[in-house]
C-alpha positions as CSV (number, residue, x, y, z in Angstrom):
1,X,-5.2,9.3,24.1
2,X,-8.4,10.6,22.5
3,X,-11.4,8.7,21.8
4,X,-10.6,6.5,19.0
5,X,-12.4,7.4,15.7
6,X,-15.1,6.0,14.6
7,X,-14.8,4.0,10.5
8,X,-17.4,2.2,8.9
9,X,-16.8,0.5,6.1
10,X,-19.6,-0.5,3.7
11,X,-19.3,-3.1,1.0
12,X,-22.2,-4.6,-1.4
13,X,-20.8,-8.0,-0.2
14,X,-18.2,-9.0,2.6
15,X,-17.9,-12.1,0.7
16,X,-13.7,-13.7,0.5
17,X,-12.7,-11.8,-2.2
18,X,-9.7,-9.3,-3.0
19,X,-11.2,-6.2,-1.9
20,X,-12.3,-7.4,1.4
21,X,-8.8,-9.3,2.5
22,X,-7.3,-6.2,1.7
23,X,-9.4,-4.5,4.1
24,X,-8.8,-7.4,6.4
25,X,-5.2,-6.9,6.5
26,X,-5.8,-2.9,7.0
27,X,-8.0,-3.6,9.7
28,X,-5.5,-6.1,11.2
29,X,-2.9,-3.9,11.2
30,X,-4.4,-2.4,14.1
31,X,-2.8,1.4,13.5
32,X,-3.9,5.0,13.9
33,X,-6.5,5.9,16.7
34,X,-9.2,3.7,14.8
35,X,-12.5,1.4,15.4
36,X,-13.5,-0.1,12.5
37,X,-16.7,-1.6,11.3
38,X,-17.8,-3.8,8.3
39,X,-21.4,-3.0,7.0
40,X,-22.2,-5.9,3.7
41,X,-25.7,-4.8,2.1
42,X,-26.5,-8.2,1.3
43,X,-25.8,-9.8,4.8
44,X,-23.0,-11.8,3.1
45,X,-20.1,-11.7,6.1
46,X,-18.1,-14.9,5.3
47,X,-14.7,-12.6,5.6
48,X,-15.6,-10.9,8.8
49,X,-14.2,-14.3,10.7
50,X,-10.5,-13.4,9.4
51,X,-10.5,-9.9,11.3
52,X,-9.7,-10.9,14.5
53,X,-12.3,-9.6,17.4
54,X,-14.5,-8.0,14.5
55,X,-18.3,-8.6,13.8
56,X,-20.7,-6.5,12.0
57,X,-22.3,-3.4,13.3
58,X,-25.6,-4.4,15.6
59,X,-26.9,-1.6,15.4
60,X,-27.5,-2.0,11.3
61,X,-29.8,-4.8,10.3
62,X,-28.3,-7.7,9.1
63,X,-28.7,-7.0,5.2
64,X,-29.9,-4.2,3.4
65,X,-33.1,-4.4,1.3
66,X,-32.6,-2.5,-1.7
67,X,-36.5,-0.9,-2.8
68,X,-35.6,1.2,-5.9
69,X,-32.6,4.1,-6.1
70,X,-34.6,6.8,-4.2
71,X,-36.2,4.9,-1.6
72,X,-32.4,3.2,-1.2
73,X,-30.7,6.1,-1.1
74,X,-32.7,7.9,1.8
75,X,-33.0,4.5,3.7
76,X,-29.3,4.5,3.6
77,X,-28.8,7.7,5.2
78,X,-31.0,6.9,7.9
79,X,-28.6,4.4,8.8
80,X,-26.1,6.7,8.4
81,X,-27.1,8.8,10.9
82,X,-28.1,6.2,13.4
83,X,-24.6,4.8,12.8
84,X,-23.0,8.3,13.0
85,X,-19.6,6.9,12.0
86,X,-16.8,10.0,12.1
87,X,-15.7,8.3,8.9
88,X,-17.9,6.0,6.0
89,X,-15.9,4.1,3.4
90,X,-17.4,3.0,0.8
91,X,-16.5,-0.1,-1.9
92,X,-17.4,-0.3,-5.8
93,X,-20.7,-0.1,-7.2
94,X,-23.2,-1.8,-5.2
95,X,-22.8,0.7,-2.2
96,X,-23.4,4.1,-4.2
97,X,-26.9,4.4,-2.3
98,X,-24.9,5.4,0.7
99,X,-22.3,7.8,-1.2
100,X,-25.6,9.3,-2.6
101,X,-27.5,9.5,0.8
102,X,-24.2,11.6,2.1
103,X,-24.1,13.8,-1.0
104,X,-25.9,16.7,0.2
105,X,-25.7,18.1,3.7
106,X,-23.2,15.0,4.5
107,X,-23.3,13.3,8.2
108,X,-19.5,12.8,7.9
109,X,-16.7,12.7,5.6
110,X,-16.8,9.8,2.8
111,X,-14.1,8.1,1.0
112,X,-15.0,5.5,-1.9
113,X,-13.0,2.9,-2.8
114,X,-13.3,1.5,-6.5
115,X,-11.5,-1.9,-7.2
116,X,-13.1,-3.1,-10.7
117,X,-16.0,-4.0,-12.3
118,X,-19.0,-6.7,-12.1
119,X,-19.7,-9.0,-15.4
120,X,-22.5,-6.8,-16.3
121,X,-20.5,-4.0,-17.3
122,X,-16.6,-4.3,-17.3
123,X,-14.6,-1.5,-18.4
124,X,-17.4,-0.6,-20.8
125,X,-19.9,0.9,-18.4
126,X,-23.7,1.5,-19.8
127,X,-23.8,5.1,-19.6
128,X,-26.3,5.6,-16.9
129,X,-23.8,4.6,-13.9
130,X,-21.3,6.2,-15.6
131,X,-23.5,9.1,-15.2
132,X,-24.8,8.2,-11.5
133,X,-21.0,7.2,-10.4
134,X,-19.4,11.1,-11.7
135,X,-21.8,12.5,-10.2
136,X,-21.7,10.4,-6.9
137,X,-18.3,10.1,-6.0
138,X,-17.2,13.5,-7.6
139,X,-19.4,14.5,-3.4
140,X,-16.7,12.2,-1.9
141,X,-13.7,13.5,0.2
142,X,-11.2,10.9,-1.6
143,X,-12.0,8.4,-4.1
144,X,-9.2,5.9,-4.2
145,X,-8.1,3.6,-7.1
146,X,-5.9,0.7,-6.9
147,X,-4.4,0.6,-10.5
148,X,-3.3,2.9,-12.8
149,X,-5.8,1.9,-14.9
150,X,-8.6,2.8,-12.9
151,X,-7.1,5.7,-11.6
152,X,-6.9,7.3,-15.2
153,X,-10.8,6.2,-15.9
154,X,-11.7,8.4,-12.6
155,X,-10.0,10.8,-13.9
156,X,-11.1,11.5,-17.4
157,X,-14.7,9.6,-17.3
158,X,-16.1,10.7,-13.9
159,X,-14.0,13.6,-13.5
160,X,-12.6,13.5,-10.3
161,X,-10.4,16.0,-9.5
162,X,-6.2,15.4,-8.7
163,X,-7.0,16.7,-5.5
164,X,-9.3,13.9,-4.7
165,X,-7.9,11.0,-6.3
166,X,-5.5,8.8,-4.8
167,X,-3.6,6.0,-6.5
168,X,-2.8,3.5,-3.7
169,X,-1.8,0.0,-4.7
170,X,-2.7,-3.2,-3.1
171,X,-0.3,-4.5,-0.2
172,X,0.5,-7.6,1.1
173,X,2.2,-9.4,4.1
174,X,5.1,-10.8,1.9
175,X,6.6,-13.2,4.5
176,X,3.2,-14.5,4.9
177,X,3.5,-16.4,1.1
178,X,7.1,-17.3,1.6
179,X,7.3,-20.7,2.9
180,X,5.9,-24.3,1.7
181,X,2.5,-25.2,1.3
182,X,0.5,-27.1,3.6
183,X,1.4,-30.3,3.4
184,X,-2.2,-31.5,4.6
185,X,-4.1,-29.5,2.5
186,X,-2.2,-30.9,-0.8
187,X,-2.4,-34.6,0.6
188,X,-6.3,-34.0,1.4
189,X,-6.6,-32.7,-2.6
190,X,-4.6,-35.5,-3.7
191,X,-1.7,-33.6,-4.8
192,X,1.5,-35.0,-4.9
193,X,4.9,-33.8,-5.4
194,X,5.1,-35.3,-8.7
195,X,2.3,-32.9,-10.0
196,X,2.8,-29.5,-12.2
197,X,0.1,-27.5,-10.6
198,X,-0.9,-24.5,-12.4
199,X,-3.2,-22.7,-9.8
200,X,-5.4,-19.6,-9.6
201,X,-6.9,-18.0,-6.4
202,X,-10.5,-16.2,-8.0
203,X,-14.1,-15.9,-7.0
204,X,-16.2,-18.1,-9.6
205,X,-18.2,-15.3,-11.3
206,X,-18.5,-15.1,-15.2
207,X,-15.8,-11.9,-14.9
208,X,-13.1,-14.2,-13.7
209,X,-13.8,-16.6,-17.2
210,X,-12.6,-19.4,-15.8
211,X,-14.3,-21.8,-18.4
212,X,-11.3,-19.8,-20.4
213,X,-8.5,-21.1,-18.2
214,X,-9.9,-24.7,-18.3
215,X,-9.7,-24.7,-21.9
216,X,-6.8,-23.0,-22.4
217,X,-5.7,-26.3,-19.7
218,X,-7.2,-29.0,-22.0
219,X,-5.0,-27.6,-25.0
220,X,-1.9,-28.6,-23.2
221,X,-3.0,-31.0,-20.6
222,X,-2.3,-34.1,-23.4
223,X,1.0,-33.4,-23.4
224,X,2.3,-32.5,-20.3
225,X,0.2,-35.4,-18.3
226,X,1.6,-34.5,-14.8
227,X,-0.2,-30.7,-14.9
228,X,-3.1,-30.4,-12.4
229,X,-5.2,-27.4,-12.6
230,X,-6.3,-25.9,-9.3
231,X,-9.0,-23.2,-8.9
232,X,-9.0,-21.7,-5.1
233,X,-12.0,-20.0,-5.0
234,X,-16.0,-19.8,-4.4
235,X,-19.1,-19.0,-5.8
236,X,-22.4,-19.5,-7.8
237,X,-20.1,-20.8,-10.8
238,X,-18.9,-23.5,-9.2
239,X,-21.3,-26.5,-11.1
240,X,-21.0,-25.3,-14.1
241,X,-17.2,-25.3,-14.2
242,X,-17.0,-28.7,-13.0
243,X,-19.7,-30.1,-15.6
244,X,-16.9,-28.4,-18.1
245,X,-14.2,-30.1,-16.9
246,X,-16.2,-33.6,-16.5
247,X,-17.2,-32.8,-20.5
248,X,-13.6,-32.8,-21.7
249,X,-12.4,-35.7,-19.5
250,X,-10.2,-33.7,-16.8
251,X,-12.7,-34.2,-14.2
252,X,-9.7,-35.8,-11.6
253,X,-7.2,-33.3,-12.9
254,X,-8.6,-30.2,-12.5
255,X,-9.2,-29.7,-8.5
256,X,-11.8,-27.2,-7.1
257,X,-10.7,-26.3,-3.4
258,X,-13.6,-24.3,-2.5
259,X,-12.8,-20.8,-0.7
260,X,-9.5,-20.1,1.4
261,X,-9.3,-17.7,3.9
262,X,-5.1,-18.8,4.0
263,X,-4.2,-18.8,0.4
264,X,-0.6,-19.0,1.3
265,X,-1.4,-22.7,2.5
266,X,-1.3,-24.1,-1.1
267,X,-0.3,-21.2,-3.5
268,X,3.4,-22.1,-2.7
269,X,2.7,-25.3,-4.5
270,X,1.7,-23.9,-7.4
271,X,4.4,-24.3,-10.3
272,X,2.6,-21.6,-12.3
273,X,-0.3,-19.0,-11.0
274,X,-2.7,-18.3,-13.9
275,X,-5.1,-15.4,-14.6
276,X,-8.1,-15.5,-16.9
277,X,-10.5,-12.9,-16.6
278,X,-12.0,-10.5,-18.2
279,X,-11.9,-7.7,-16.5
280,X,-9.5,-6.9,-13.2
281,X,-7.7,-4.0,-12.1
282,X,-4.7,-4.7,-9.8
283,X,-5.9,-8.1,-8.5
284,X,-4.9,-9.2,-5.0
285,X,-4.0,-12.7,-6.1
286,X,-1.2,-11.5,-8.7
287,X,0.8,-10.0,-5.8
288,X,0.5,-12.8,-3.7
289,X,1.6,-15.4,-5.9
290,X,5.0,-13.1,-7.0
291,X,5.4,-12.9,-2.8
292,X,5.3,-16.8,-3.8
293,X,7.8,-16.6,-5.9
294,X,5.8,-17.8,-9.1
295,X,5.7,-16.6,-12.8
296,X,2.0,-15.6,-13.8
297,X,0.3,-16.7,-17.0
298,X,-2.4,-14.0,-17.8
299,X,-4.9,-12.2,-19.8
300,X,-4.1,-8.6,-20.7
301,X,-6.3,-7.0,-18.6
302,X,-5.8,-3.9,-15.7
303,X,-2.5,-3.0,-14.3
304,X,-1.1,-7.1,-14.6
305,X,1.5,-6.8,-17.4
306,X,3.0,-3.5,-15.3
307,X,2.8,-5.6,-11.9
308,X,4.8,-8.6,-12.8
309,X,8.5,-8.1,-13.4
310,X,10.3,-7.3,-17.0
311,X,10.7,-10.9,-17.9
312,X,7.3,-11.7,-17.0
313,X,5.3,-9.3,-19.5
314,X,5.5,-11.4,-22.2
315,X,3.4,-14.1,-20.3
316,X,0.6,-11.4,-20.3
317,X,-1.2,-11.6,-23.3
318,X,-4.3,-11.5,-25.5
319,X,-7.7,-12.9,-23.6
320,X,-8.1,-16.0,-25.7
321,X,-7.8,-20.1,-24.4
322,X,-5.3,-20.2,-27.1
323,X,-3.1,-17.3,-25.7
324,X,-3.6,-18.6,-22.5
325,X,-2.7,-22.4,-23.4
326,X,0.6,-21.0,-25.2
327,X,2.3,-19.0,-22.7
328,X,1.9,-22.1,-20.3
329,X,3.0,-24.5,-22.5
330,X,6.2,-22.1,-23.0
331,X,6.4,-21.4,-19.3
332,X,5.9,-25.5,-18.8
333,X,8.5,-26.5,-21.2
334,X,11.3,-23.9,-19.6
335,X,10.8,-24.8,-15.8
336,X,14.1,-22.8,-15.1
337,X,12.9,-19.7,-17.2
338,X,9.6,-19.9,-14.6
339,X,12.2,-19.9,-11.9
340,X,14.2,-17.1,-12.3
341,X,10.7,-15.1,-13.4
342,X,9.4,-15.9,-10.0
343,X,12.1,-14.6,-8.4
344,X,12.1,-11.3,-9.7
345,X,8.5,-11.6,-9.3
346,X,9.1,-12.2,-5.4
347,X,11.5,-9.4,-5.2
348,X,9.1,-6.8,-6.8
349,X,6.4,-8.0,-4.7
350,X,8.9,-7.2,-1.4
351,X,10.4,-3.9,-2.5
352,X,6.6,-2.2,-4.2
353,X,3.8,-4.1,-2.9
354,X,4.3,-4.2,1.4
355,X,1.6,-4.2,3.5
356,X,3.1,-1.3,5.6
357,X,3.6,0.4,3.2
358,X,-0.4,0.0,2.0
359,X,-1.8,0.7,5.6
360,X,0.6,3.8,6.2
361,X,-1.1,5.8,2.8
362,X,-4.7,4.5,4.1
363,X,-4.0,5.9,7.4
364,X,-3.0,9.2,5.8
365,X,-5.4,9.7,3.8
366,X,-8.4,8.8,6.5
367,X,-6.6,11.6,8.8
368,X,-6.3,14.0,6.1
369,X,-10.0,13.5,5.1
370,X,-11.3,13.8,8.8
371,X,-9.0,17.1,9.4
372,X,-10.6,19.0,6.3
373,X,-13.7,17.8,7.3
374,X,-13.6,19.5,11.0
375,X,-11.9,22.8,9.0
């Protein structure tokens, strides 16, 4: 066998989010002749633990400062070519100084990775990354979008070619989600059989709106007074939701569990998975709880209402509390209507949405990318 080659992949955070469990599970897989490496510019590496035998590249320091576009860009490609990786991946907007630094005279061949957008910006980008990201990743090998979406704002906004672009949805481990939750987990969160849990799996930034989901929970908390609302998920945001929920007197019924490396441990126990955000694309969490088996109650955002199956896109609406609090109270009063939605749910998620099936169209691409590079 040949020397193995060589990826590095390079994210602004390697924080435990949707992006980087993906890349978790690729990595995992452990296929084609590759090493792989995971590179976080701000020396957040609280997913690395979850690829098993990984760690992040010693020779890169631990976080990158970033000093201003230029000075970033040519301090990237120095470590770029320390590095020499035969392959750099690249994820979203916070690691264009790199795509930029291997724009001219690349080092190696570059594929870029783009699975949404920050709070700042959305699907409404301020016209000056618009203008920096067409002309950045339009110098990449691949650019790769998860959603349709996405795939069709690459196209037409930053004009990447067909040749280029590659729609590749998110894949999962199905099997992984089917079975019961944890027992342990729901005793230590003092859940109990007796509970409706609506649940969400999100990373507490302002994008995800979850203030909007605990509203849209106080409108029908009152009258269905064995719901729990559970948030699996970290970040900054974290206070601030939880002063919200003390202000409206749900303090004990709406459970924060922190971050999960293993979100099949509880999501099984979830009666209904909710989605509020603003902004997604083909989020991660959707797929996992149809693997579940569950209905999902969402904003109308990205590629959601396409994901879920036919009898779930009228649960996909709008991107009010109000919308929201409706489609779970109509969800909550027709338990066996939730049912048979999360089984076709659970059936999608097995025959569209595999992990092998995910890892085999990465693998081709990153050979096909390497072999026109060498041509």
């Amino acid at each position: 066998m040949t020397n193995p080659l060589k990826l590095l992949h390079v994210f602004p955070s390697f924080e435990v989010g949707g992006a980087q469990r993906r890349v978790v599970s690729l990595i995992n897989a452990r296929t084609g002749n590759f090493t792989h490496s995971v590179y976080a510019m701000d020396g957040c590496y609280d997913a690395l633990p979850l690829i098993r035998g990984a760690e992040n590249p010693p020779e890169l320091p631990e976080a990158f400062a970033k000093a201003g576009m230029p000075k970033s860009i040519f301090g990237c490609r120095a470590l770029l070519k320390d590095y020499a990786p035969d392959l750099l991946v690249t994820y979203n907007w916070g690691s264009v100084e790199w795509v930029l630094g291997n724009r001219f005279f690349p080092l190696c061949p570059m594929v870029h990775v783009q699975d949404g957008f920050g709070a700042e910006e959305q699907e409404h980008q301020i016209a000056r990354r618009r203008i920096i990201r067409s002309f950045a990743y339009r110098g990449c090998d691949a650019v790769v979008a998860p959603s349709r979406k996405l795939e069709v704002l690459a196209r037409n906004r930053w004009g990447i070619s067909k040749r280029k672009l590659h729609y590749i949805p998110n894949g999962i481990d199905v099997d992984r989600f089917i079975r019961p939750a944890d027992k342990s987990i729901l005793t230590h969160f003092g859940l109990t059989p007796e509970d409706r849990i609506i649940g969400t799996v999100a990373a507490l930034r302002p994008e995800k709106n979850l203030g909007r989901l605990i509203e849209a929970f106080h409108q029908v908390a009152e009258l269905y007074t064995n719901t729990k609302l559970v948030i699996v998920g970290g970040g900054m945001g974290r206070s601030a939701l939880q002063m919200l929920a003390e202000r409206i007197g749900l303090k004990d019924r709406v459970i924060f569990t922190g971050p999960m490396p293993e979100p099949e441990a509880i999501i099984p126990a979830f009666e209904i998975f909710a989605l509020s955000s603003d902004t997604e694309q083909m989020p991660l969490s959707v797929v996992e709880a149809m693997a579940a088996g569950l209905p999902v109650v969402s904003t109308d955002v990205g590629d959601i209402r396409a994901m879920v199956s036919e009898g779930n896109e009228d649960f996909i609406e709008g991107k009010s509390a109000a919308s929201l609090a409706k489609s779970l109270s109509a969800m909550l009063d027709r338990r066996d209507t939730g049912h048979r939605i999360g089984a076709a749910n659970q059936h999608k998620a097995k025959s569209e949405y595999s992990l092998k099936t995910m890892v085999e169209k990465y693998d081709t691409l990153f050979l096909d990318v390497l072999k026109g590079f060498r041509k």
